[in-house]
C-alpha positions as CSV (number, residue, x, y, z in Angstrom):
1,X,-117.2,-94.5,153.0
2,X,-116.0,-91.7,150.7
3,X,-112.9,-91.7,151.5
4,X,-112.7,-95.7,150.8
5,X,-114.3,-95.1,147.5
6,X,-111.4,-93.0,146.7
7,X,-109.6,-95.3,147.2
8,X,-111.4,-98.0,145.5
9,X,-110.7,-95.3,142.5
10,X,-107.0,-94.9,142.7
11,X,-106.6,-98.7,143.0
12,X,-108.7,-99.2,139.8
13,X,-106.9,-96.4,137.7
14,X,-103.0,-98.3,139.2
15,X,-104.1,-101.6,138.1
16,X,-105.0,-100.2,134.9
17,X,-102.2,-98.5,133.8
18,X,-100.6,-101.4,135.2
19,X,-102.3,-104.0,133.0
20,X,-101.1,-101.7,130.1
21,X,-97.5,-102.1,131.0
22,X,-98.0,-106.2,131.4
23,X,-99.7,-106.5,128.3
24,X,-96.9,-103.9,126.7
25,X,-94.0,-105.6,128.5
26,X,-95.1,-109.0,127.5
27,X,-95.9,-108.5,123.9
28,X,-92.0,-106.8,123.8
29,X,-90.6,-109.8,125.3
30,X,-93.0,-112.4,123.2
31,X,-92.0,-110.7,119.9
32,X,-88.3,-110.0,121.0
33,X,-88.0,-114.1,121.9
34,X,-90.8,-115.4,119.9
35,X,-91.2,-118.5,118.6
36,X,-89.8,-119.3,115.2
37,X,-87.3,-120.7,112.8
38,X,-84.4,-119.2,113.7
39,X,-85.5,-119.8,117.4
40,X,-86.0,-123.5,117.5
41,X,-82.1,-124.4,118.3
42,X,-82.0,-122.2,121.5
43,X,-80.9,-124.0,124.5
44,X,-82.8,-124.6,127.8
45,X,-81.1,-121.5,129.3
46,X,-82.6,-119.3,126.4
47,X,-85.8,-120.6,126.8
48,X,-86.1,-120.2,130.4
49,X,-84.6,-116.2,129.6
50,X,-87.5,-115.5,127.3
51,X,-90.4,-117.8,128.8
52,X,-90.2,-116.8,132.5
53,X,-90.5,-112.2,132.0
54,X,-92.9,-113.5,129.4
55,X,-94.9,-115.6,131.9
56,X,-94.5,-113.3,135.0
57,X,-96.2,-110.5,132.5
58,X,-98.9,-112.4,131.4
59,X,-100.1,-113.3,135.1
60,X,-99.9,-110.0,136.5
61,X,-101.9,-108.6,133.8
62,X,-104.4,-111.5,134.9
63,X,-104.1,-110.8,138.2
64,X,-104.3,-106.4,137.3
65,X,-107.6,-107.6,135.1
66,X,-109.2,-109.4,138.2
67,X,-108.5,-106.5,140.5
68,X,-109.8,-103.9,137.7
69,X,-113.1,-105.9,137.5
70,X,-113.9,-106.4,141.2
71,X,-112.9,-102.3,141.9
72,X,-115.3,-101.6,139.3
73,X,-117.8,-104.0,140.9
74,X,-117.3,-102.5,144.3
75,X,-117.8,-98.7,142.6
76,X,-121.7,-99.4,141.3
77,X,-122.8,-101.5,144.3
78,X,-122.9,-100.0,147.8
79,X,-122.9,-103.1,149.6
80,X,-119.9,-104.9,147.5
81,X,-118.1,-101.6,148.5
82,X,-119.2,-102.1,152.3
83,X,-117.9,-105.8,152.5
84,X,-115.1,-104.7,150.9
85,X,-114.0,-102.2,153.4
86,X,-114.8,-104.7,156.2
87,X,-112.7,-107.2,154.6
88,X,-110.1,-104.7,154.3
89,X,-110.0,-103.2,158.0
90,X,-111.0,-106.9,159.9
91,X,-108.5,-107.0,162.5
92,X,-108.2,-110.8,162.6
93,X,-106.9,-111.2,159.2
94,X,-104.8,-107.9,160.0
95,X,-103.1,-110.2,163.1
96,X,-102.4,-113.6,160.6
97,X,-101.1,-111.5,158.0
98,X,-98.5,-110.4,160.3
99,X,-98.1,-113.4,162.2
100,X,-97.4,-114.8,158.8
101,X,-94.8,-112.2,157.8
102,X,-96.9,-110.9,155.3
103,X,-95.9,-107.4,154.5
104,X,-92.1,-108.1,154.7
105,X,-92.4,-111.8,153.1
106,X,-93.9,-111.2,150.2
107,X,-91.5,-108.2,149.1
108,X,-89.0,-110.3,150.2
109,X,-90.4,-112.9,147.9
110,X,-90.9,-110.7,145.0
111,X,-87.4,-108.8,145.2
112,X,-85.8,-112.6,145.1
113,X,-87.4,-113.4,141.9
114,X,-86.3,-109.7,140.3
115,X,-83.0,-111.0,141.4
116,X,-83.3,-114.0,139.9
117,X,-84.3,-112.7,136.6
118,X,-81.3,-110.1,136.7
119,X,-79.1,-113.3,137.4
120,X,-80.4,-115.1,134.3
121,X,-77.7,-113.6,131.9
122,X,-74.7,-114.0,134.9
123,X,-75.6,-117.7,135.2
124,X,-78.5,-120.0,135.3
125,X,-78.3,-122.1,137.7
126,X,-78.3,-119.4,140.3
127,X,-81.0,-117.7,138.5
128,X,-82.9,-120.9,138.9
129,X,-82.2,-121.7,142.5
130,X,-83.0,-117.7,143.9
131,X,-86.5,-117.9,141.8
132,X,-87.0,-121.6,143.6
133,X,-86.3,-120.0,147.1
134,X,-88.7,-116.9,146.2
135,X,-91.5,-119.3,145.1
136,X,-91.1,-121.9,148.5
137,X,-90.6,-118.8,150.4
138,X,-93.9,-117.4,149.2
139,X,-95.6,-120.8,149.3
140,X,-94.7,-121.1,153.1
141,X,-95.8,-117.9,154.0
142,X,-99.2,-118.8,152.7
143,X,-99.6,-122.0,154.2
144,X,-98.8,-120.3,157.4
145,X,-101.4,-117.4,156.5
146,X,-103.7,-120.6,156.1
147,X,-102.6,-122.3,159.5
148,X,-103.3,-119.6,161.3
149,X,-106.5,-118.6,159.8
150,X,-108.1,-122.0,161.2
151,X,-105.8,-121.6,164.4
152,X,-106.9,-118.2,165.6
């Protein structure tokens, strides 16, 4: 259980310094963008450039402030840390994550959307149609991870 714990640890200090870059990143891109006079006659296209990063930024720091409470909630109780490690190493999730392509979809799914942002200056509509695929990509893979969750 030690060794668990140390990892508990290095996944609470990574989401973190993590959470510092979002919140960093996201201020940048707010105050870069922002909302203001000069702003207001921007186009759809400019929007979408400025919202999206600004978005995606917010709701991983969300996502790295969740994952930085429950570490810390795992850490002070033994049996939070215990369920934890069960639900980490249960070999039945373990079999519908793969069935559902989980390791390689969601990279997959994530690398689209960095692609899709990169795209955003080259042209829109492409930008707009990868991030689309990323998103259905990502939403079938998890109704699939819920499929077989009630089928095996």
């Amino acid at each position: 259980m030690d060794v668990y714990k140390k990892i508990v640890r290095r996944r609470l200090v990574l989401s973190i310094f993590l959470a510092i870059i979002t919140l960093t990143l996201s201020v940048y891109i707010f105050s870069f963008y922002g909302s203001g006079p000069e702003n207001d006659s921007r186009s759809i296209g400019e929007g979408f450039l400025a919202g999206f990063p600004c978005g995606i930024c917010v709701g991983l720091f969300a996502v790295c402030v969740f994952i930085v409470f429950r570490c810390m909630a795992m850490l002070r109780d033994e049996k939070k840390l215990r369920l934890g490690y069960n639900r980490e190493n249960d070999e039945r999730m373990n079999l519908i994550r793969t069935k559902a392509g989980y390791p390689f979809s969601v990279v997959a799914g994530v690398a689209m959307i960095i692609a899709g942002l990169l795209l955003a200056r080259v042209n829109l509509t492409i930008s707009i149609t990868t991030i689309v695929c990323a998103c259905g990509q990502l939403v079938v893979s998890a109704v699939l991870k819920t499929v077989y969750s009630k089928i095996l």
